[in-house]
Each structure stands twice: as C-alpha cells, then as structure tokens.
Short mmCIF file of the C-alpha atoms (twelve columns), coordinates in Angstrom:
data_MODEL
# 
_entry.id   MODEL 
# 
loop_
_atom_site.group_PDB 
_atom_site.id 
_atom_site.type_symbol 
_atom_site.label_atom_id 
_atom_site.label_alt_id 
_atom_site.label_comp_id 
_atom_site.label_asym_id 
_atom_site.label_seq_id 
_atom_site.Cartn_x 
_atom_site.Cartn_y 
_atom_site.Cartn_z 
_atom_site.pdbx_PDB_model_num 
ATOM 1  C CA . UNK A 1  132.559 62.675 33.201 1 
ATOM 2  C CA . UNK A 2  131.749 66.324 32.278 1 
ATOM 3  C CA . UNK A 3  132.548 69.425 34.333 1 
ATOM 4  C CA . UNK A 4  128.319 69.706 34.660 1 
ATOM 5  C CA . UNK A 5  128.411 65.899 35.872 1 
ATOM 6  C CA . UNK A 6  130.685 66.998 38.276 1 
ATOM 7  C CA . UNK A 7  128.405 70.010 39.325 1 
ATOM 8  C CA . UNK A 8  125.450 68.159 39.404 1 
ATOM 9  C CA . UNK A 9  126.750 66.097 42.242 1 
ATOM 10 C CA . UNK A 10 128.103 68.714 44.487 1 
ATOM 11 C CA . UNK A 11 124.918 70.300 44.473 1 
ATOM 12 C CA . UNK A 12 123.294 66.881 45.138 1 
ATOM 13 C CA . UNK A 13 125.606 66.128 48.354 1 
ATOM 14 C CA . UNK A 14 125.867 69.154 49.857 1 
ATOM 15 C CA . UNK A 15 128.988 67.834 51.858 1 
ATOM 16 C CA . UNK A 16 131.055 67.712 48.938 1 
ATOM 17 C CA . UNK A 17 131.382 71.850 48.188 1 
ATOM 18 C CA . UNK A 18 132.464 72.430 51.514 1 
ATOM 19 C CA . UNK A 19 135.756 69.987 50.787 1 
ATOM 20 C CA . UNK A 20 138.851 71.082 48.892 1 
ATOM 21 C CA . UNK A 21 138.709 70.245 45.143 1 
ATOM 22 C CA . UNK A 22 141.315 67.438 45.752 1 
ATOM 23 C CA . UNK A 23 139.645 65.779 48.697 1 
ATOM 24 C CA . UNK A 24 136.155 66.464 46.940 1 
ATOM 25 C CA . UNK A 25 137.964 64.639 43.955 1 
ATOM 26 C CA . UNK A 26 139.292 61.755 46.262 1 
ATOM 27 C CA . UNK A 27 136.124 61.021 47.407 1 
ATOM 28 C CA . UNK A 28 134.648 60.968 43.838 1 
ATOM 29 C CA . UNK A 29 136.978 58.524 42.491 1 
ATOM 30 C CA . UNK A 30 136.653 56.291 45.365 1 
ATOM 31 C CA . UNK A 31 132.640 56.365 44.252 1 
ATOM 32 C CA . UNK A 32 131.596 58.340 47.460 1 
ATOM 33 C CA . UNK A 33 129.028 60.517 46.603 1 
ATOM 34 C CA . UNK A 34 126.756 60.797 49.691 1 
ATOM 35 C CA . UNK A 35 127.058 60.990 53.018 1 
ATOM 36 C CA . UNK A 36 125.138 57.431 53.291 1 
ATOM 37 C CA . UNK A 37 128.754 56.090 51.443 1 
ATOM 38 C CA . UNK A 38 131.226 57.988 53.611 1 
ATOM 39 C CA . UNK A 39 129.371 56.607 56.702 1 
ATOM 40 C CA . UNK A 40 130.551 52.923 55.106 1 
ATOM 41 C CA . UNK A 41 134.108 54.428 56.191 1 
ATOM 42 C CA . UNK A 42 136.441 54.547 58.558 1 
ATOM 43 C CA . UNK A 43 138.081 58.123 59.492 1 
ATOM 44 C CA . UNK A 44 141.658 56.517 58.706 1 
ATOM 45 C CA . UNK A 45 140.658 54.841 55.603 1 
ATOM 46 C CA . UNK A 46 139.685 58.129 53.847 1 
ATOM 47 C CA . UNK A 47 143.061 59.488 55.389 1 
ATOM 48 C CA . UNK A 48 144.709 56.873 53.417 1 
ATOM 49 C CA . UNK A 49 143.049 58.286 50.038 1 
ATOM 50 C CA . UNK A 50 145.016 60.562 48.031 1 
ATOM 51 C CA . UNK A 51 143.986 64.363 48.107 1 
ATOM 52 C CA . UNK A 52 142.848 64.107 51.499 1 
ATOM 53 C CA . UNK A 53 144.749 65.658 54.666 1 
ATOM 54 C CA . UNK A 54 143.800 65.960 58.251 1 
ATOM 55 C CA . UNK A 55 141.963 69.563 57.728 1 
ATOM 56 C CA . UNK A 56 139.027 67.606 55.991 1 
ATOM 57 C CA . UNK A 57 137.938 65.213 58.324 1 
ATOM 58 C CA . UNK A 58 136.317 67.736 60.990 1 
ATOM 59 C CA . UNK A 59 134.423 69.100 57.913 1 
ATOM 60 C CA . UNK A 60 133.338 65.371 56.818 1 
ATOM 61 C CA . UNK A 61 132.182 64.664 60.796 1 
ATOM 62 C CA . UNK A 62 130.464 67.699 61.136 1 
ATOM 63 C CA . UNK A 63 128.483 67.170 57.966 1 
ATOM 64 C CA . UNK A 64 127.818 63.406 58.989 1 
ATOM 65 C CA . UNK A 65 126.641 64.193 62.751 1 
ATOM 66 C CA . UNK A 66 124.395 67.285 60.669 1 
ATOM 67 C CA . UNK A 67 122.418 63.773 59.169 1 
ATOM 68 C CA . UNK A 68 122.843 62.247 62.011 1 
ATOM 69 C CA . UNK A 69 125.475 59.789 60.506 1 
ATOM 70 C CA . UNK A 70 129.120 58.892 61.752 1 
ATOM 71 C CA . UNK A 71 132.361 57.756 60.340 1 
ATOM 72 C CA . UNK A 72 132.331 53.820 60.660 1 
ATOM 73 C CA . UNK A 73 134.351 52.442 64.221 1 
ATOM 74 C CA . UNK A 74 136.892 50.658 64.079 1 
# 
C-alpha cells in the first residue's frame, strides 16, 4: 500500500484522521476502514489491538453515535 492509498482512505472515513497514526494504523491492518466495520466491534476488542489506548475510544464513540452507529454489546 502507498502513502496516497493510505490518504485516500482517511479522507474517505472521516473517523480515521481524527485517531492517532498508530490507532489509525491498528484499525487499518485489522481491515477497518469505515465506521459500518468498527460498529462489527466490541469497545474491548479494539482495546486488545495494538496501537490503540484508552484515549481513542471516546473519539471512535463519538464518531459512531455522529452516524448514528455504536460499538457492538457485549
């Protein structure tokens, strides 16, 4: 993947430029690209991915109430 590959999908999923370049990376690598795919989550299975601490998961909510979308429930 290219640097403009990477680009290309922040600016498609808004939600991932607000995120620190390691949990933005995280989610990448897991495949989660949208906010449709985090919703398939739940909040303490992204915890478990690497590059992503506690700080980024009131960012991820807010942007997945925003579409009117939540975390998966237990």
């Amino acid at each position: 993947m290219t640097m403009k590959d990477n680009k290309v999908k922040i600016d498609a999923s808004g939600f991932l430029a607000k995120l620190s370049a390691p949990a933005r990376n995280a989610l990448l690598n897991e495949g989660v690209e949208t906010l449709q795919q985090l919703a398939q989550y739940t909040e303490k299975e992204i915890l478990k991915l690497h590059g992503i601490g506690p700080a980024s998961l009131p960012i991820m909510r807010a942007s997945l109430e925003e579409a009117g979308l939540s975390f998966k429930q237990n």
